[in-house]
Residue frames as qw, qx, qy, qz and C-alpha x, y, z in Angstrom:
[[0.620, -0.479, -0.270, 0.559, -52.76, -32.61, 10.02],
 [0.105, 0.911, 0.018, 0.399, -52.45, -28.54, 10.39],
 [0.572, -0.046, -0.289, 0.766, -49.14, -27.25, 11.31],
 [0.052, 0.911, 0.386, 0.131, -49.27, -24.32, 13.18],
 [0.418, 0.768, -0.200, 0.441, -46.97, -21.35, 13.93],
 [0.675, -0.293, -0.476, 0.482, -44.80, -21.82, 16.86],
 [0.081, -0.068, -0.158, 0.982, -44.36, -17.45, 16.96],
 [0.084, 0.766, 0.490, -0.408, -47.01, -15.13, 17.79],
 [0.309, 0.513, 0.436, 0.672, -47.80, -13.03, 14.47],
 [0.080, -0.896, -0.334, -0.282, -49.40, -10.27, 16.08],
 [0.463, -0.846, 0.062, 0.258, -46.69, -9.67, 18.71],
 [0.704, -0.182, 0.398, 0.559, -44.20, -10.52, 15.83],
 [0.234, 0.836, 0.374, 0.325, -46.01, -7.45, 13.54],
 [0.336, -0.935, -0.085, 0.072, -44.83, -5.38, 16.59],
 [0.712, -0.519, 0.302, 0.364, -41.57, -6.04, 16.98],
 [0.628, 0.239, 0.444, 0.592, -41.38, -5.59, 13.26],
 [0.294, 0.842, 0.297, 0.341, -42.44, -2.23, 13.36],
 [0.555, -0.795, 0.163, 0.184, -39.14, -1.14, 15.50],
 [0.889, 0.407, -0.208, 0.037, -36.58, -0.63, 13.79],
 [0.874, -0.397, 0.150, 0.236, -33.33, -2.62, 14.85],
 [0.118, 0.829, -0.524, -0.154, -29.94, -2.06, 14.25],
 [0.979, 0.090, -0.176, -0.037, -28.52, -5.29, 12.22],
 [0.694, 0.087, -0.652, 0.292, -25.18, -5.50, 14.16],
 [0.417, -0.597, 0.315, -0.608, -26.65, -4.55, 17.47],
 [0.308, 0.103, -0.904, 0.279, -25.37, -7.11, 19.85],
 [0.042, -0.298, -0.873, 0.385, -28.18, -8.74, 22.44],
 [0.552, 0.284, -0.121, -0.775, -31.18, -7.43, 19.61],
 [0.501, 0.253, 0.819, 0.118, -33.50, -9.28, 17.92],
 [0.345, 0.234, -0.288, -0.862, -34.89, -8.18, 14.53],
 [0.576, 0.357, 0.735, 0.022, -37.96, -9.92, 13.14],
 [0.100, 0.216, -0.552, -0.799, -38.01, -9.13, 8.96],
 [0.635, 0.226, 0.047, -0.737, -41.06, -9.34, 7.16],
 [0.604, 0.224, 0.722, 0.252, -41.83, -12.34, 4.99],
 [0.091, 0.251, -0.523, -0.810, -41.37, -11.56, 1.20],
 [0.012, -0.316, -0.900, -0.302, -44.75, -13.95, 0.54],
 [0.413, -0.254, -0.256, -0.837, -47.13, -10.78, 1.98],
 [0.516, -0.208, -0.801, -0.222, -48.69, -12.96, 4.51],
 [0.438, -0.849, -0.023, -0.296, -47.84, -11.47, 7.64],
 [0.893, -0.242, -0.190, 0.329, -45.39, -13.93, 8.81],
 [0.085, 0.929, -0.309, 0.185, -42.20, -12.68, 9.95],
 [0.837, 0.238, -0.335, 0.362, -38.30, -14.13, 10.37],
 [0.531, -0.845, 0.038, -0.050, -37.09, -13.84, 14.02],
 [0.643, 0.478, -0.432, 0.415, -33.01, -13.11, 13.86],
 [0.767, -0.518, -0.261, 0.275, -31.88, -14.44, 17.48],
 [0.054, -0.971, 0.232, -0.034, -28.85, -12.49, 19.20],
 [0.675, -0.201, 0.548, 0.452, -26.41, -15.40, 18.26],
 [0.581, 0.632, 0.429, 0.279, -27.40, -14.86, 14.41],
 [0.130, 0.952, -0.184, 0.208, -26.35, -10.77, 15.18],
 [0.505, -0.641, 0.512, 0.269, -23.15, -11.78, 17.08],
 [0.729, 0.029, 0.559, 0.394, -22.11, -14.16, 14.25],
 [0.330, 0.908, 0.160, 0.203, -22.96, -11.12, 11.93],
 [0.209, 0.968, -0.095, 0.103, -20.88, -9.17, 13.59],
 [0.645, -0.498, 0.492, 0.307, -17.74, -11.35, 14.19],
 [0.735, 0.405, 0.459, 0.291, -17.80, -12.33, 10.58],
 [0.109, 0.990, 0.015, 0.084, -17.69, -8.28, 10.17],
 [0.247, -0.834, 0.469, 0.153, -14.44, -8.04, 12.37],
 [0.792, -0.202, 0.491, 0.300, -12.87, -11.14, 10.63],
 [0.657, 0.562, 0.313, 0.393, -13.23, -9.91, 7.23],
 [0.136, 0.984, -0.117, -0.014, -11.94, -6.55, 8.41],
 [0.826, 0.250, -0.274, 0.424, -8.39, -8.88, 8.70],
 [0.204, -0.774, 0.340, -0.494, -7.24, -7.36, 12.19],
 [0.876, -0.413, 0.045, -0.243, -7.49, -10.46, 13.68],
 [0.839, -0.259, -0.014, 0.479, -3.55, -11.75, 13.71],
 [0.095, -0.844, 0.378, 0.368, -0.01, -9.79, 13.21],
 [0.767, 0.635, -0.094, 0.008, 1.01, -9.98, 9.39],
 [0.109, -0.902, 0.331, -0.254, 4.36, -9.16, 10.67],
 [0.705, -0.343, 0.565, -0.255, 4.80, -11.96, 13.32],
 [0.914, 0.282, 0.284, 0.056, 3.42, -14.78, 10.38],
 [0.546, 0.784, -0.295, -0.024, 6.15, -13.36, 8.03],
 [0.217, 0.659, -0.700, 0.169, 8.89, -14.19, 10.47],
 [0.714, -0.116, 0.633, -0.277, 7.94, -17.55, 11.16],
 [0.855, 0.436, 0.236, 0.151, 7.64, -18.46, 7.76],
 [0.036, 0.866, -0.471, 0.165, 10.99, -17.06, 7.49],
 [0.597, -0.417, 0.526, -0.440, 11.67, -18.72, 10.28],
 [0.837, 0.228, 0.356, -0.348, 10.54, -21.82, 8.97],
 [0.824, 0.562, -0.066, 0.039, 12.28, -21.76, 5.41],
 [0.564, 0.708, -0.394, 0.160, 15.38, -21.35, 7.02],
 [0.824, -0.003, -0.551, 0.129, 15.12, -24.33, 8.89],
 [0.397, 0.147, -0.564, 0.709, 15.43, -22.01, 12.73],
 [0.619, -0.493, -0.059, -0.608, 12.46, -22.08, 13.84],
 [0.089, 0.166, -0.853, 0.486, 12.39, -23.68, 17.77],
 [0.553, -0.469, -0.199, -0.659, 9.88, -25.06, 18.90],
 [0.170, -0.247, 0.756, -0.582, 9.29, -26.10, 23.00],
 [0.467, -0.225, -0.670, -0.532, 7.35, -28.51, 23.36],
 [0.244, -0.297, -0.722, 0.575, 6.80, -28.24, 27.05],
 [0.092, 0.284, 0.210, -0.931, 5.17, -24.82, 26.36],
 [0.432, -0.013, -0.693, -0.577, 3.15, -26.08, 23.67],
 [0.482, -0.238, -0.843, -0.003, 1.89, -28.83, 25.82],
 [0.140, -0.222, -0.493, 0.830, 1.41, -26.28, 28.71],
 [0.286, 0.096, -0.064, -0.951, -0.77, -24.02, 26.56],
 [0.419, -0.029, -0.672, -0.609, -2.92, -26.96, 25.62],
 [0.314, -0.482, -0.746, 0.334, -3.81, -28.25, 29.02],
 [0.123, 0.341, 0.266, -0.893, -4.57, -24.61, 30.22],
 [0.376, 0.020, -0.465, -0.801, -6.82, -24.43, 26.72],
 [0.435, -0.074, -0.897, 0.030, -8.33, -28.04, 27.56],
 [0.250, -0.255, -0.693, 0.627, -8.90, -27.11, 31.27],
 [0.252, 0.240, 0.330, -0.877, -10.98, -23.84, 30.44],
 [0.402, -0.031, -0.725, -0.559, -12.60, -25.51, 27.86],
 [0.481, -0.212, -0.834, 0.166, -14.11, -28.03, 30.62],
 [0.159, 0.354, 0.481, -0.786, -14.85, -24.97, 33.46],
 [0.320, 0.224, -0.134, -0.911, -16.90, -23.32, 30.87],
 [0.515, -0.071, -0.637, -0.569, -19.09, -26.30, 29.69],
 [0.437, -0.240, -0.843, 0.203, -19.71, -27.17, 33.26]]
């Protein structure tokens, strides 16, 4: 039985000879193959988002240092409130767009 290649090599030669920017959002990049054959590795435009979210997480922007302190504060000295109506509020709303969006 002969697998064959599910990508076009010749249009995937092309595309490799463009070059891409690696956190360009809605790009593809195709990379050579290190085996010299011709092949080539098609990076989708989820593969560059997740590139470049990973980017903004590690730059550590992504909560308020500030905030967490005074909660844990908060916390160790046993005055933190918490509502649980509002809690329960935010989680239906969360819940609810969850559901528009997968429909």
């Amino acid at each position: 039985m002969k697998i064959t290649p599910s990508i076009d090599l010749a249009a995937s030669k092309a595309d490799s000879a463009a070059p891409a920017s690696p956190n360009a959002v809605g790009s593809a990049k195709s990379v050579p193959s290190p085996s010299g054959q011709g092949a080539s590795i098609h990076i989708s435009e989820l593969s560059t988002q997740l590139r470049a979210l990973e980017a903004s997480l590690a730059a550590g922007n992504e909560f308020d240092a500030g905030k967490v302190e005074q909660i844990k504060a908060a916390i160790r000295d046993g005055t933190l409130s918490i509502s649980a109506p509002a809690v329960a509020d935010k989680m239906l709303a969360a819940v609810k767009e969850m559901l528009t969006k997968a429909s």
